[in-house]
N, C-alpha and C positions, 0 to 999 in steps of 0.2 A: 666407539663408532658413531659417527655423525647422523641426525639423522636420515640424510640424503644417501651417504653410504648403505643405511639400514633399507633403505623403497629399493633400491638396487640390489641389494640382495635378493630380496624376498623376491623382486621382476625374474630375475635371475634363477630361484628355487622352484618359481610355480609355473615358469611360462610354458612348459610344455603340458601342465595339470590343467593350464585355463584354457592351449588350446585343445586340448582333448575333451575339455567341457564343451565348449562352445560348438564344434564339431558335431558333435553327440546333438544337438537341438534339433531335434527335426524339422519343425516349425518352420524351419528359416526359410525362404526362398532363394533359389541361384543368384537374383540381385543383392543380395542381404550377406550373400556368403560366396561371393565368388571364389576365393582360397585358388586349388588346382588348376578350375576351370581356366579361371581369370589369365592366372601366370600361362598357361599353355595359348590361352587365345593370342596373349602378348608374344608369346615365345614364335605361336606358327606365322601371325602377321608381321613378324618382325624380320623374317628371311624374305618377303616381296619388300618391304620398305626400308630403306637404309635411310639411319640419320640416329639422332639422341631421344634416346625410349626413355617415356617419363611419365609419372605416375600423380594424377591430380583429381578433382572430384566432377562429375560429370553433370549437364546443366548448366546455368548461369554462369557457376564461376569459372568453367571449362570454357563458355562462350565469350564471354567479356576479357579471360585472362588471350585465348585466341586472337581477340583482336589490337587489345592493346599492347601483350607482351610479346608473345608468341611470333607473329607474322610480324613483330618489329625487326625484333631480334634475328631472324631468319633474313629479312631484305639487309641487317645491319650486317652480318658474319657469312652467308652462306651456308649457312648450317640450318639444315633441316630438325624441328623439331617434332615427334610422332607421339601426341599426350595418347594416354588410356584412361578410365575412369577407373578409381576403386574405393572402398568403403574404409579407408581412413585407418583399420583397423590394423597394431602392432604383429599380431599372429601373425597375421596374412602376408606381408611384410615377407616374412620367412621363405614363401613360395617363389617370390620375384625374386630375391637375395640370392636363390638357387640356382637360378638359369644361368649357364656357360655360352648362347649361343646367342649374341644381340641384346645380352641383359638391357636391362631398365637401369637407368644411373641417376636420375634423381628423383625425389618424391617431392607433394606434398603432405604435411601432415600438419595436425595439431599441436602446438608447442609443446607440451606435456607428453605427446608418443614422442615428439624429439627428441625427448630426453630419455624414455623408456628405452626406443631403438638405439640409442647411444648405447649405453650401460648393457644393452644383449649385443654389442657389436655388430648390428646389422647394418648400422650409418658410420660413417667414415668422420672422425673430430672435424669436427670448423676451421676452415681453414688460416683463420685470424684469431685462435685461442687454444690458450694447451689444456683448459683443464678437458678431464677425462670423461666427463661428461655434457658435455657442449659441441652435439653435430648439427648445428643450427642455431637461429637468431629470428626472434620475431620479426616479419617482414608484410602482414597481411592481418588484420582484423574485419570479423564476420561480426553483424550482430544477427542473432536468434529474437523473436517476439511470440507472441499469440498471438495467429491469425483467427478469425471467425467467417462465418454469413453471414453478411449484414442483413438476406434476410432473414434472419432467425432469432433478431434480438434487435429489441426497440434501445437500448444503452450500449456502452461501450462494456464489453465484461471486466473484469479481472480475473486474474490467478484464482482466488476463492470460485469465482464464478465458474472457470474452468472442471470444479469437481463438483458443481452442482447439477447433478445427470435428472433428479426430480424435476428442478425447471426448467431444464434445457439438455431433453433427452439427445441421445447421438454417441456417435464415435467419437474420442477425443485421440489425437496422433502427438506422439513423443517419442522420443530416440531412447531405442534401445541402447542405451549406454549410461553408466553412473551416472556421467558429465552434463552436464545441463537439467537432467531427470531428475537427480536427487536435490539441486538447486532449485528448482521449480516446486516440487513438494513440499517442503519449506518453506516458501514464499506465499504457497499457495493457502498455509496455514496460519500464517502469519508472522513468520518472522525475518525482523528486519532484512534490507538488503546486506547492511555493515555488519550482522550479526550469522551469516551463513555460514563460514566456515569456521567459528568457533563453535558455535552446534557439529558440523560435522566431523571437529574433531575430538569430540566423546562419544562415547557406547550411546551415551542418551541419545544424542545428539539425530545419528545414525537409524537409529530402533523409529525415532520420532519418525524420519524421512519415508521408508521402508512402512509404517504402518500410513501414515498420509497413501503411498501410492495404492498400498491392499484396498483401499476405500473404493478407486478407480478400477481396480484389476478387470473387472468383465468388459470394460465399456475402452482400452486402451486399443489402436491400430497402432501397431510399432513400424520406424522406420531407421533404418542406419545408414543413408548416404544423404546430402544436403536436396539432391536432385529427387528422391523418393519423398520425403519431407511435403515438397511441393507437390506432387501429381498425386498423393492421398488428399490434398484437399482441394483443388483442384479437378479432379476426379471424382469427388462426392463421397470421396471414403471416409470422410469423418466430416463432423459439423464445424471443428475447432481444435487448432495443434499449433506445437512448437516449431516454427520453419526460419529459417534463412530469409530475412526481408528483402534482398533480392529474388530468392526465388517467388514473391506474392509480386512486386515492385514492378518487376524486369518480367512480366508474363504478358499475354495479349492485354487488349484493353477490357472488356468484357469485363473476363477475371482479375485485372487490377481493381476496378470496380466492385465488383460483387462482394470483394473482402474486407476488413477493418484488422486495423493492427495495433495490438498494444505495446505501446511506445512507452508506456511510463517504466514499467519493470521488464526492460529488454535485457540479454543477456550477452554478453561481448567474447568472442573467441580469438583469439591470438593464434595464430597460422606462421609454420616456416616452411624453409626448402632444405629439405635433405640430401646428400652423397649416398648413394648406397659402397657399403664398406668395399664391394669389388670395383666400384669406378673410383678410387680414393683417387689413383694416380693416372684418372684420365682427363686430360687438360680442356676435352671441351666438355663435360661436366661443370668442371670445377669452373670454367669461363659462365658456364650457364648462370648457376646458381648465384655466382657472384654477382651478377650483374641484375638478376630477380633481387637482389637484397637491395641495389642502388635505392637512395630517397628517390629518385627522380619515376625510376619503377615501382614502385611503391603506392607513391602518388598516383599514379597514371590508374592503376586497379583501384584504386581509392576515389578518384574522379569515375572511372566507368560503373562502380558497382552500384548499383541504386539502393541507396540506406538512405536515413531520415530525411525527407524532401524535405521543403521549406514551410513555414506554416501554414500559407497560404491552401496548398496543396492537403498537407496536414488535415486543415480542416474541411476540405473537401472531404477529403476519404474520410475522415471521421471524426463528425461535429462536435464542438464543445470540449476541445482536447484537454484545454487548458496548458498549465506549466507540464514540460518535458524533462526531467532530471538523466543525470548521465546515465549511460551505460554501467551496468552492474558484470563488472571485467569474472571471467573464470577464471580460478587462482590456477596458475600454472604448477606454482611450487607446490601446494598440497598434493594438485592430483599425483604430479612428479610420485611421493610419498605412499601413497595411498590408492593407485588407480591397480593395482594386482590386487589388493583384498576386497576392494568394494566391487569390482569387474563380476569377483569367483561367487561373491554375495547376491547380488543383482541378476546374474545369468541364471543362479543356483533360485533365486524368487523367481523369473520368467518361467523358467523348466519345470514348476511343479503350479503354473497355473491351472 
């Protein structure tokens, strides 16, 4: 067995174990866990507005894909587009998938739940590819940074700096999710960007990440939608977190101001659009989606999102940058592999804070 067939399995084995975990968290807030709620709000608002129910992340990329995709596409087809906001999350997935009455037909999600929601047949194959787990295609890349207060620090931080709560007390905000948390702890200890997913794929590797974040545990504001990310910091709920540089970028001017963003060790998300498996054979879905993939759309959300200004700019917001090296890309393929045990690992670390 391959080992792509083998993450699909185990997706497969535990997913009703992880969502029974995650469920179980008290902690969570209704933004954090929408599950039931969520699929019903959609379900009852979905009988006053008629058109194609779809599912994307609410905030920036909800505002900017509105303008440039959204209301294009609508003046293009006469098809009405009705986005919802939801937290990205595969479980949750389950609840929309369910609905019989004005269901939700496409998502977006993360590359890596594209392929999870594949392999639990909740998304419907790609419609330009047969293998059996391919219900999407990269079509959007986010980068994530560390935001700060610039008033609260005479330098630019880094990742180490980020866990040094002795001189730079505060709340520090990171997403509740493996994804990007477990890459950031790592980094934040030291190790390479080129060298992260060979650490994460040994026991060592793993146990390293997972004791780095225990160092943080008391001082962490967790969040799990791109659009919460921003309004913890934003809002003064942390000093310093991992956000979406549109959502710091693309804010009033004040708070574009007030913050600094570390550019050097940014972290790069690869984004698709999914069918959900009950609109497989409905033609303005499949029109939808299709046409979100086009380069030309693509672009268009790529020109509206506000990521790396120009240097100029740059060094406004924060002096003395220096060189800017690439984006450090999240492996799609490993989480593919790997995102059922470190999910059940990760939830099972928050749950016994």
């Amino acid at each position: 067995m391959s080992s792509q067939e083998q993450g699909g399995t185990s997706s497969l084995r535990n997913f009703g174990r992880r969502k029974a975990l995650l469920a179980g968290l008290g902690c969570l807030s209704p933004l954090v866990m929408p599950t039931t709620a969520s699929a019903r709000h959609v379900q009852k608002s979905a009988k006053s507005v008629k058109g194609l129910h779809i599912l994307t992340f609410a905030g920036k990329i909800a505002e900017i894909q509105n303008k440039v995709l959204f209301k294009p596409y609508e003046q293009l087809t006469r098809q009405t587009i009705v986005p919802h906001g939801w937290n990205g999350q595969v479980f949750d997935l389950q609840h929309f998938a369910e609905q019989t009455h004005h269901a939700v037909a496409a998502v977006m999600m993360e590359c890596s739940s594209l392929r999870t929601g594949c392999t639990l047949k909740l998304l419907s194959r790609h419609q330009t590819d047969s293998s059996s787990s391919n219900c999407g295609q990269p079509s959007t890349t986010i980068d994530y940074a560390m935001a700060w207060d610039k008033a609260r620090f005479d330098n630019t931080p880094s990742w180490s700096d980020f866990w040094d709560v002795a001189r730079h007390p505060g709340r520090r905000a990171l997403r509740r999710d493996p994804r990007l948390t477990l890459e950031i702890a790592l980094l934040a200890d030291g190790v390479p960007p080129n060298a992260l997913y060979h650490a994460l794929a040994t026991p060592e590797g793993i146990d390293h990440a997972f004791l780095k974040l225990e160092q943080l545990r008391p001082y962490i504001a967790w969040w799990s939608t791109p659009e919460e990310a921003g309004r913890i910091l934003t809002s003064g709920g942390a000093l310093m977190g991992c956000v979406p540089t549109g959502e710091i970028l693309g804010t009033t001017e004040p708070n574009r101001q007030r913050f600094g963003l570390y550019w050097q060790q940014r972290l790069q998300v690869q984004y698709g659009w999914g069918v959900l498996a009950m609109a497989a054979n409905n033609p303005a879905a499949l029109a939808f989606v299709s046409w979100l993939e086009q380069p030309a759309q693509q672009q268009a959300f790529a020109n509206g999102w506000p990521s790396l200004p120009s240097m100029t700019e740059l060094n406004a917001l924060t002096p003395r940058i220096g060189h800017i090296p690439p984006p450090i890309t999240v492996d799609d393929g490993f989480w593919e592999n790997n995102l059922d045990k470190l999910t059940e690992r990760f939830q099972q670390w928050v749950r016994h804070a």
